[in-house]
C-alpha positions as CSV (number, residue, x, y, z in Angstrom):
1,X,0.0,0.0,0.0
2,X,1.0,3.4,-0.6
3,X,2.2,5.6,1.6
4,X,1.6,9.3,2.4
5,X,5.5,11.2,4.0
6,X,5.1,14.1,5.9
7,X,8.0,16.1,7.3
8,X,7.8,18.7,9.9
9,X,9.9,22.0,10.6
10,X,9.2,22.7,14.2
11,X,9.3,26.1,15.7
12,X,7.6,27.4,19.2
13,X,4.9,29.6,16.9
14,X,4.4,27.7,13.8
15,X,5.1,24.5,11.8
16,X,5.8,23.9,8.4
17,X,4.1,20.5,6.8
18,X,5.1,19.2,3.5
19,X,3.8,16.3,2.1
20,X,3.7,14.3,-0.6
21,X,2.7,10.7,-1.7
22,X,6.1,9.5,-3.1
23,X,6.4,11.3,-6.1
24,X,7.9,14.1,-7.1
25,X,4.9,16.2,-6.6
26,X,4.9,18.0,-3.2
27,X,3.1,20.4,-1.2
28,X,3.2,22.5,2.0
29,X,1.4,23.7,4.4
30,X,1.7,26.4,7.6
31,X,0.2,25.4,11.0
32,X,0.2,27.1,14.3
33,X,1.8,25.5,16.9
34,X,-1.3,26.1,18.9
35,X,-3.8,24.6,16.2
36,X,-1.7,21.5,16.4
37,X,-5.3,19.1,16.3
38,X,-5.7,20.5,13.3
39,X,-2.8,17.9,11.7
40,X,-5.7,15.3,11.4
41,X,-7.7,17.5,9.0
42,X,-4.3,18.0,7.0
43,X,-3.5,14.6,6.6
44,X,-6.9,13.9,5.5
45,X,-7.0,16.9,2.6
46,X,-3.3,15.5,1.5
47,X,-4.6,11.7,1.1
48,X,-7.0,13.5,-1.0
49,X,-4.6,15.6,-3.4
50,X,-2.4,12.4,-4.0
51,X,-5.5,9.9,-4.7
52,X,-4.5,7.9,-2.0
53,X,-7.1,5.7,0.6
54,X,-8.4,7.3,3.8
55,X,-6.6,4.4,5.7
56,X,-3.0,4.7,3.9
57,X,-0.3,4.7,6.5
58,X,1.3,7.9,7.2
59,X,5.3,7.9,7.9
60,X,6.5,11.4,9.5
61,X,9.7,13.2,10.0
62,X,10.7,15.6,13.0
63,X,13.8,16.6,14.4
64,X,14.3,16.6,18.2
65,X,14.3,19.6,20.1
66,X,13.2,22.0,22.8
67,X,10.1,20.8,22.6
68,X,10.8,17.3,23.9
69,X,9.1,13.9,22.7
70,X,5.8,15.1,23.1
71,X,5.2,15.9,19.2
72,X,6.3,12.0,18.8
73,X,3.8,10.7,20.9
74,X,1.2,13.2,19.6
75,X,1.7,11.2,15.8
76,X,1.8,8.2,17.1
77,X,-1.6,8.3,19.7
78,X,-3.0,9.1,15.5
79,X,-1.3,6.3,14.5
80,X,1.2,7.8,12.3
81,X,4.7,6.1,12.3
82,X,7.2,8.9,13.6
83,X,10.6,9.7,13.3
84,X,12.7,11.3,15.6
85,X,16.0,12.4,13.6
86,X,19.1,13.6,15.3
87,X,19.2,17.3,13.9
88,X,23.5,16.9,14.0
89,X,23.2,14.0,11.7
90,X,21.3,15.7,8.8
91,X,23.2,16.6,5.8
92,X,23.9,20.3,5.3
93,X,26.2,22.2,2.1
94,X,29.9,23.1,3.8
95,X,29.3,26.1,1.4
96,X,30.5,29.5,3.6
97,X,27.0,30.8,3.1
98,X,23.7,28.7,1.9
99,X,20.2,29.6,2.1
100,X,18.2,28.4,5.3
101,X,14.4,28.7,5.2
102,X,12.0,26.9,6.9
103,X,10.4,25.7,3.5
104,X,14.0,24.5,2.3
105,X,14.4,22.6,5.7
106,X,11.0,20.7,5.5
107,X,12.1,19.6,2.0
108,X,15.6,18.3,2.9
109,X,13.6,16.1,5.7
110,X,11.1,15.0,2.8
111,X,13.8,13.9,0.5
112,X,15.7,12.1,3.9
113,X,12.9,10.6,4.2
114,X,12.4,8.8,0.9
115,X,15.9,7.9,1.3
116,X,15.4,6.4,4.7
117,X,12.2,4.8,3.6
118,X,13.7,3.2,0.3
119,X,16.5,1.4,2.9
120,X,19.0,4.1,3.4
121,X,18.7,3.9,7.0
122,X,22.9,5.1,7.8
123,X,22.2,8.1,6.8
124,X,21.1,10.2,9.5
125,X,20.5,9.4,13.3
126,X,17.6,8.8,14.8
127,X,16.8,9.3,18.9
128,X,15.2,6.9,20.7
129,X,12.4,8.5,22.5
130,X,12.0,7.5,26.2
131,X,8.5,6.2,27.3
132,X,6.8,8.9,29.7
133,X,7.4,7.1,32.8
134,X,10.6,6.7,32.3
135,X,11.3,10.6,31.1
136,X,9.5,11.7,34.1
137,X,11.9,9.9,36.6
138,X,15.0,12.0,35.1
139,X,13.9,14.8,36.2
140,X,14.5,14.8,39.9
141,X,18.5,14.6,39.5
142,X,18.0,17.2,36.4
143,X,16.6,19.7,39.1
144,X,19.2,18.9,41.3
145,X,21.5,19.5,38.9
146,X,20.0,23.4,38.4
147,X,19.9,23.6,42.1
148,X,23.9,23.2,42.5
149,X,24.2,25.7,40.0
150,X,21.8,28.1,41.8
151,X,23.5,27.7,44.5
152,X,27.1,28.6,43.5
153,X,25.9,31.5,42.0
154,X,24.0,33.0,44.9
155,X,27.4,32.0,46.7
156,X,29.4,33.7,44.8
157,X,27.0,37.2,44.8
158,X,27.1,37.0,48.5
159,X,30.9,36.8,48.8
160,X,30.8,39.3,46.3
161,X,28.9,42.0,48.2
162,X,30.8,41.3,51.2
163,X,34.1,42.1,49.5
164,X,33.1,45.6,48.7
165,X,32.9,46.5,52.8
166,X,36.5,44.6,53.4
167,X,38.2,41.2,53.6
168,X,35.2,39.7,55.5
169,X,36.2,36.1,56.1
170,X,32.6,33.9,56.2
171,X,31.6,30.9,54.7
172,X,28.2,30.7,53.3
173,X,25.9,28.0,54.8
174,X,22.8,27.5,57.2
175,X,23.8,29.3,59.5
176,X,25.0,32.7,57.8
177,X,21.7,34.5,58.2
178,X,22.6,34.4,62.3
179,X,26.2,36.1,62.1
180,X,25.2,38.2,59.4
181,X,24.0,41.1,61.5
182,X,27.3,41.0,63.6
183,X,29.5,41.4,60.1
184,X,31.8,44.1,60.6
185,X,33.3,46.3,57.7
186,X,36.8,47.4,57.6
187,X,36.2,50.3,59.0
188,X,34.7,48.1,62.2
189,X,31.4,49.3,61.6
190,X,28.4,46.9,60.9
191,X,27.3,47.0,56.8
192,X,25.1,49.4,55.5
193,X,21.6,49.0,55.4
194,X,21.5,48.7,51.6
195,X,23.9,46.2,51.2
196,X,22.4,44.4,54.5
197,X,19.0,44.4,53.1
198,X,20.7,42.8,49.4
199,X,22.9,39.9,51.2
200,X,20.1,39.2,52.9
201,X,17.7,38.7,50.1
202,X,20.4,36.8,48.2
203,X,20.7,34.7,50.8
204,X,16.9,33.9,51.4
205,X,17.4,32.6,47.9
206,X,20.1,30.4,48.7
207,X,18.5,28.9,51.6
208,X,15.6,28.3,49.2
209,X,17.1,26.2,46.9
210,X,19.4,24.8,49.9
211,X,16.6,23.7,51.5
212,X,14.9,21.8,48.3
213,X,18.2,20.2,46.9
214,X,18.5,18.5,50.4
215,X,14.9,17.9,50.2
216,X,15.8,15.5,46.7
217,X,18.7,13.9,48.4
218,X,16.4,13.1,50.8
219,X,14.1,11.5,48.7
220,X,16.5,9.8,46.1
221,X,18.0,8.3,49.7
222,X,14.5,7.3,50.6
223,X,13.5,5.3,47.4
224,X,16.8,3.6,46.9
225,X,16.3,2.0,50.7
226,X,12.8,0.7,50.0
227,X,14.0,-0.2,46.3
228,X,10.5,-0.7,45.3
229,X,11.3,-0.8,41.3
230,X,13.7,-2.7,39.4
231,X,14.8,0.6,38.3
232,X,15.9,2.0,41.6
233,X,17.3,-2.0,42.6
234,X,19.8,-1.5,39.8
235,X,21.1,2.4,41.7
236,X,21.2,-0.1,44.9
237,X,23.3,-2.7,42.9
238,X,26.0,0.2,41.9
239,X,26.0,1.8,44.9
240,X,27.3,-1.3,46.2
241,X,30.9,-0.7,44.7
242,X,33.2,1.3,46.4
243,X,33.8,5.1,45.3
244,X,30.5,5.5,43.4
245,X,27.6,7.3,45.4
246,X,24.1,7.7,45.7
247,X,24.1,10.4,43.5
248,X,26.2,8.8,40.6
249,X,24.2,5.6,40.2
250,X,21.1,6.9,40.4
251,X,22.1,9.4,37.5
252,X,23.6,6.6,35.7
253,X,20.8,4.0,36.1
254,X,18.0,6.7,35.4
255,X,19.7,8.2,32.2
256,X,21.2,5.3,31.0
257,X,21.3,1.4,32.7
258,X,17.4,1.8,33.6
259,X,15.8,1.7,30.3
260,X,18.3,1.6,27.3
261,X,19.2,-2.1,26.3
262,X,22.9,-2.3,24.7
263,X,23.9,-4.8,23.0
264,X,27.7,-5.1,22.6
265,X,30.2,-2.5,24.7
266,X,30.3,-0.4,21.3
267,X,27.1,0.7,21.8
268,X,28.3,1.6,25.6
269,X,30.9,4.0,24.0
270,X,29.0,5.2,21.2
271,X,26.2,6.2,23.8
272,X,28.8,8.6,25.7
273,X,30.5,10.0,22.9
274,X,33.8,8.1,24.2
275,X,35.0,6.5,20.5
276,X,37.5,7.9,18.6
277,X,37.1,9.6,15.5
278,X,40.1,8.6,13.1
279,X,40.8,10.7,10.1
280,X,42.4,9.0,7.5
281,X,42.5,9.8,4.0
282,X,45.1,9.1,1.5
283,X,48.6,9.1,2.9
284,X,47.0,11.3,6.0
285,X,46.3,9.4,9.2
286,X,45.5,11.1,12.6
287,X,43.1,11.1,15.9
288,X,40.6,13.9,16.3
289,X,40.1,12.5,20.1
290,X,36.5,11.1,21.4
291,X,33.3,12.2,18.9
292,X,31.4,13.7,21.9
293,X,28.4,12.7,20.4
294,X,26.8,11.3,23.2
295,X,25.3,12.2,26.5
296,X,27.6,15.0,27.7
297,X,26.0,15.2,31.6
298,X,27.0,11.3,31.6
299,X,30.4,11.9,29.9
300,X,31.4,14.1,32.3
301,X,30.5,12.0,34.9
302,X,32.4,8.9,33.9
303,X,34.9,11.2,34.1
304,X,34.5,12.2,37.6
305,X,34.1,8.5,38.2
306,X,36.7,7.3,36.9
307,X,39.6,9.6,38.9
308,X,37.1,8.4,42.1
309,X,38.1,4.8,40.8
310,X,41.6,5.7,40.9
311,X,41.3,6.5,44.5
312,X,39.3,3.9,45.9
313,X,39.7,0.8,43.8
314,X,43.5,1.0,43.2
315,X,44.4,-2.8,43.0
316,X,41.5,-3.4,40.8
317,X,42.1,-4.4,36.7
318,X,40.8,-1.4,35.6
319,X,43.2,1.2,37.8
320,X,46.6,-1.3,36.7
321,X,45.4,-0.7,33.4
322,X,45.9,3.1,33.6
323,X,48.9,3.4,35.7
324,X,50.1,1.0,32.9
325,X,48.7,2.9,30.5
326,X,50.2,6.4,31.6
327,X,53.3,5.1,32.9
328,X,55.5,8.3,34.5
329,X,53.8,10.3,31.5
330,X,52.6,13.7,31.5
331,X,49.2,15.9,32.2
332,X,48.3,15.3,28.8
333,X,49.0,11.5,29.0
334,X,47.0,11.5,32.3
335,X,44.1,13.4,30.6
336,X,44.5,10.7,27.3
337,X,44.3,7.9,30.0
338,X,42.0,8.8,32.0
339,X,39.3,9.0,28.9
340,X,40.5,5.5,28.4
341,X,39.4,4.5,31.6
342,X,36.1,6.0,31.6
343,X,34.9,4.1,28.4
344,X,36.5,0.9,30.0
345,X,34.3,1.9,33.1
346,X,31.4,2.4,31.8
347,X,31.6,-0.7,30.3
348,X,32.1,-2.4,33.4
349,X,29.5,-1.2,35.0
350,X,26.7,-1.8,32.4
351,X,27.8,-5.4,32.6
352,X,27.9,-5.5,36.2
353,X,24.3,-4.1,36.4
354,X,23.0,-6.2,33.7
355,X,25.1,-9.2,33.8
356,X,26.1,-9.1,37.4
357,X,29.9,-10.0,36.5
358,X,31.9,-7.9,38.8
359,X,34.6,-5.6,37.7
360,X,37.8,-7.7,38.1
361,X,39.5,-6.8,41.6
362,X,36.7,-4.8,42.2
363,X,35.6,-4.0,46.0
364,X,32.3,-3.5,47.7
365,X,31.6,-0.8,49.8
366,X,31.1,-1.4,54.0
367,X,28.0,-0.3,54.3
C-alpha cells in the first residue's frame, strides 16, 4: 500500500508541513503551533490531493528539540509512524554561506525521508524516544543538577557583596543568616543597610534552593532503601561498589542502565561519545580524540568516576590498566588515560548491572 510522507519544521509559533505521496509532486502547508489538532484534518485533505485511501499509513519526520518527545507521541496516539531524527546528523552544504528557510528545511527532511524509507537507513541518526514514565523519573536529579548551580551562583554574589565592605572572612551556609547582622566592615562598623538588606535577600534565595536540593537527596536516599522498582534496585546494585555514590548511580541507572538495552560494549561507548574519531584519507592518518556525540551530563561523569576509581579501587584491573597505561607520562598523558578508563568503566558497569559480572578486583563498599 502506498504511503503518504510528511516532514515537519518545528518552531515554538508555527510548523511547516510538507507532504507528498512518493512522487515528485509535493506540497506544503503552515500550522500554528497552537492549532496542532488540526494535523488530522491535513492529513486527510493531502490523502486526497495524491489519490491515496483514507486508511493509507502515514510515515512522519521531525527533528528533536526543545520541545521534547511530546510531538512523537502526539503522531503516534493518531497512528502515524514517527521519526525522531538527530538534527546533528542531517546533511547540510559546507558552502561559507547557503540559504536556510524553513520551507528548504521541510524539503531536505522530505527527501531524507524517501531515502530512509527506500533502505538508506545510515544516513542520519535517529533518537530513541524515552517512554513517559521513564522521562518523568529523570527529572529529579536534572533539578538537582539546576539547584547546584543556583547555589554557586547566589554563593558567589554573596561573597561578592561582602568584598566591597572589606576582607570579610565567612563561609556561606545555614547558619550565615545568624552572624550576618554581627558582620563588621573594615572600618569596624556593621554593613550598610542597603547592602544588609541585598545579602540578605540573596541569601533567602540560597537557603531556598538549599533547603529543596537536600529535600531531593532526601528523597533519592528514601526510594533507593525501600528499592521498590527494578529501576531504583539496579542504583542499589551500583552503589554497592566502592567510590561511586548515591548520586552517581542513580544518574547513571535513570539516564542510561534503567531503560536503554545495549547490545555489545560499542554501543556503551557510542552512547557517551567516548569512541575515537580517526581521520584517515590518503597518505593522512591522525586522531581527532573522542566524537562527543553522546550524552555529555553522563560523559562528564564517567569522568569524575573514573579519577574516584583511581582513589578507591587501586588494585583493581581497571586502575593497573591506567597506571600502565600512563606510565611516569605527562598531564596530557594523564588526561589521554583517564578518557580511556572511563569508556573501560562504563563498560564495566553496564555489565555489572545487567550481567552481574563484577569488575575484576573490584571491591564492595562497607555499608
Amino acid at each position: 500500500m502506498k504511503k503518504l510522507y510528511t516532514s515537519l519544521d518545528i518552531s515554538n509559533k508555527s510548523w511547516k508541513i510538507c507532504f507528498t505521496g512518493g512522487m515528485k509532486k509535493r506540497y506544503q502547508k503552515n500550522l500554528e503551533a497552537l492549532d496542532y489538532r488540526e494535523l488530522p484534518y491535513l492529513i486527510e485533505g493531502a490523502r486526497k490531493r495524491f489519490g491515496l485511501p483514507m486508511d493509507a499509513p502515514v510515515l512522519c519526520c521531525h527533528e528533536a528539540g526543545l520541545q521534547g518527545f511530546w510531538i512523537h507521541r502526539y503522531l503516534e496516539s493518531l497512528g502515524i509512524e514517527s521519526l525522531v531524527v538527530d538534527p546533528a546528523s542531517i546533511e547540510v552544504s559546507r558552502r561559507n554561506r547557503r540559504v536556510k528557510t524553513d520551507r528548504i528545511d521541510a524539503n531536505k527532511l522530505m527527501n531524507m525521508l524517501l531515502r530512509h524509507d527506500s533502505g538508506e537507513t545510515e544516513m542520519w541518526a535517529m533518537s530513541r524516544p524515552p517512554a513517559p514514565e521513564v522521562e518523568d523519573k529523570r527529572r529529579t536529579h536534572r533539578e538537582r543538577d539546576r539547584l547546584k548551580k543556583e547555589l554557586t551562583q547566589h554563593t558567589n554574589r554573596i561573597l561578592s557583596l561582602l568584598r566591597l565592605h572589606g576582607p570579610i572572612n565567612v563561609t556561606v551556609g545555614p547558619r550565615l543568616g545568624e552572624v550576618l547582622k554581627n558582620i563588621r566592615t573594615w572600618e569596624d562598623k556593621p554593613l550598610p543597610p542597603k547592602a544588609l538588606l541585598e545579602i540578605q535577600r540573596e541569601y533567602a534565595r540560597w537557603k531556598l534552593a538549599y533547603d529543596q536540593e537536600k529535600e531531593i537527596l532526601q528523597y533519592m536516599a528514601q526510594e533507593t532503601k525501600k528499592a521498590e522498582t527494578k529501576t531504583v534496585k539496579k542504583v542499589g546494585t551500583l552503589q554497592s561498589l566502592q567510590g561511586i555514590g548515591l548520586m552517581s548511580s542513580w544518574i547513571l541507572v535513570h539516564e542510561m542502565f534503567g531503560w536503554r538495552e545495549f547490545k555489545n560494549r560499542k554501543q556503551v561507548g557510542s552512547f557517551l561519545g567516548l569512541t575515537g574519531t580517526p581521520s584517515n584519507s590518503g597518505t593522512s592518518e591522525k586522531e581527532q580524540g573522542i566524537s562527543k556525540a553522546g550524552n555529555a551530563r553522563l560523559r562528564t561523569l564517567m569522568n569524575q568516576l573514573a579519577w574516584l576509581w583511581l582513589r578507591h579501587q587501586p588494585e583493581s584491573e581497571l586502575s593497573k590498566w591506567f597506571y600502565k597505561k600512563k606510565g611516569k607520562g605527562s598531564k596530557r598523558m594523564k588526561r589521554i588515560a583517564i578518557t580511556g578508563l572511563s569508556r573501560k568503566l562504563a563498560i564495566a558497569l553496564w555489565r555489572f548491572v545487567d550481567f552481574g559480572i563484577v569488575p575484576e578486583g573490584a571491591i564492595f563498599s562497607k555499608d
